[in-house]
N, C-alpha and C positions, 0 to 999 in steps of 0.2 A: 727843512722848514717849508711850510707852503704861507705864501704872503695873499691877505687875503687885503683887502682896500675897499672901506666902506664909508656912510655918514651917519654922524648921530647929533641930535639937538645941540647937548651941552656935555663937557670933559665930564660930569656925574659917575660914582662907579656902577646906579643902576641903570642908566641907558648905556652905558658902555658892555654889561653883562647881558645886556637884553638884544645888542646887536651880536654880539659874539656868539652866545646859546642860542641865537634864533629864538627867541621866545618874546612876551609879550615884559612893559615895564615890572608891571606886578608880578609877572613869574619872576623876573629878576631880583625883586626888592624881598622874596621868599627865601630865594636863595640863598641872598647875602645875611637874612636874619636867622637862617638855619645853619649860619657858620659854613656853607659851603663853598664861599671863594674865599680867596687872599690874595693880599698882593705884598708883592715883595716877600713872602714866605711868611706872612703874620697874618690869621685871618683877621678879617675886616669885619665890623658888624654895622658898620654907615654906611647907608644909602647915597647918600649927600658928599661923598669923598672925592676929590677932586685927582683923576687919574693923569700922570703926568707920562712925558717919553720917557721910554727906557725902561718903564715898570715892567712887573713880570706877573703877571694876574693866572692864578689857578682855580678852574671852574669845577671840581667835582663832579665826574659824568660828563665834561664835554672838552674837557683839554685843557692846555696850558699855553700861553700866549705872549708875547712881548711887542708893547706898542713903540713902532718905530717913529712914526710920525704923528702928531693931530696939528688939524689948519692945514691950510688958510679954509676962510669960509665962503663958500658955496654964493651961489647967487640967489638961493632961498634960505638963506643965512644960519645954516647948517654947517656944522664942522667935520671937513673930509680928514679920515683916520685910515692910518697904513699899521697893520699888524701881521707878525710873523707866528705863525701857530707852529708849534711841535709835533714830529710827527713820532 
């Protein structure tokens, strides 16, 4: 595994895919509508899906991932996220 530890706005599964892929929200909200991630092995097609610990989120072209932690929040009231990528 490499553990990667980042922030993002809100638990959302397109700002959660937008920090993971490096890309921008809208690239992320493309992705999830072209059926390219999943989480927990079922893709997803909501933008809007509330990612919780322990899911297993597969990104098509950028990996596969399991969120170990999200929280506490930040002092700009951003939520710190601990993820374990596949290698």
């Amino acid at each position: 595994f490499l553990i990667l530890n980042d922030t993002v706005s809100s638990p959302r599964l397109d700002c959660v895919v937008a920090v993971l892929a490096r890309v921008s929200r809208g690239s992320a909200s493309e992705l999830i509508k072209k059926e390219l991630v999943s989480v927990n092995h079922t893709i997803i097609r909501s933008v809007s899906l509330k990612v919780r610990e322990n899911d297993v989120l597969s990104i098509r072209g950028y990996g596969k991932f399991r969120i170990d932690s999200i929280g506490p929040l930040t002092r700009k009231q951003r939520l710190h996220f601990s993820v374990r990528k596949y290698i």
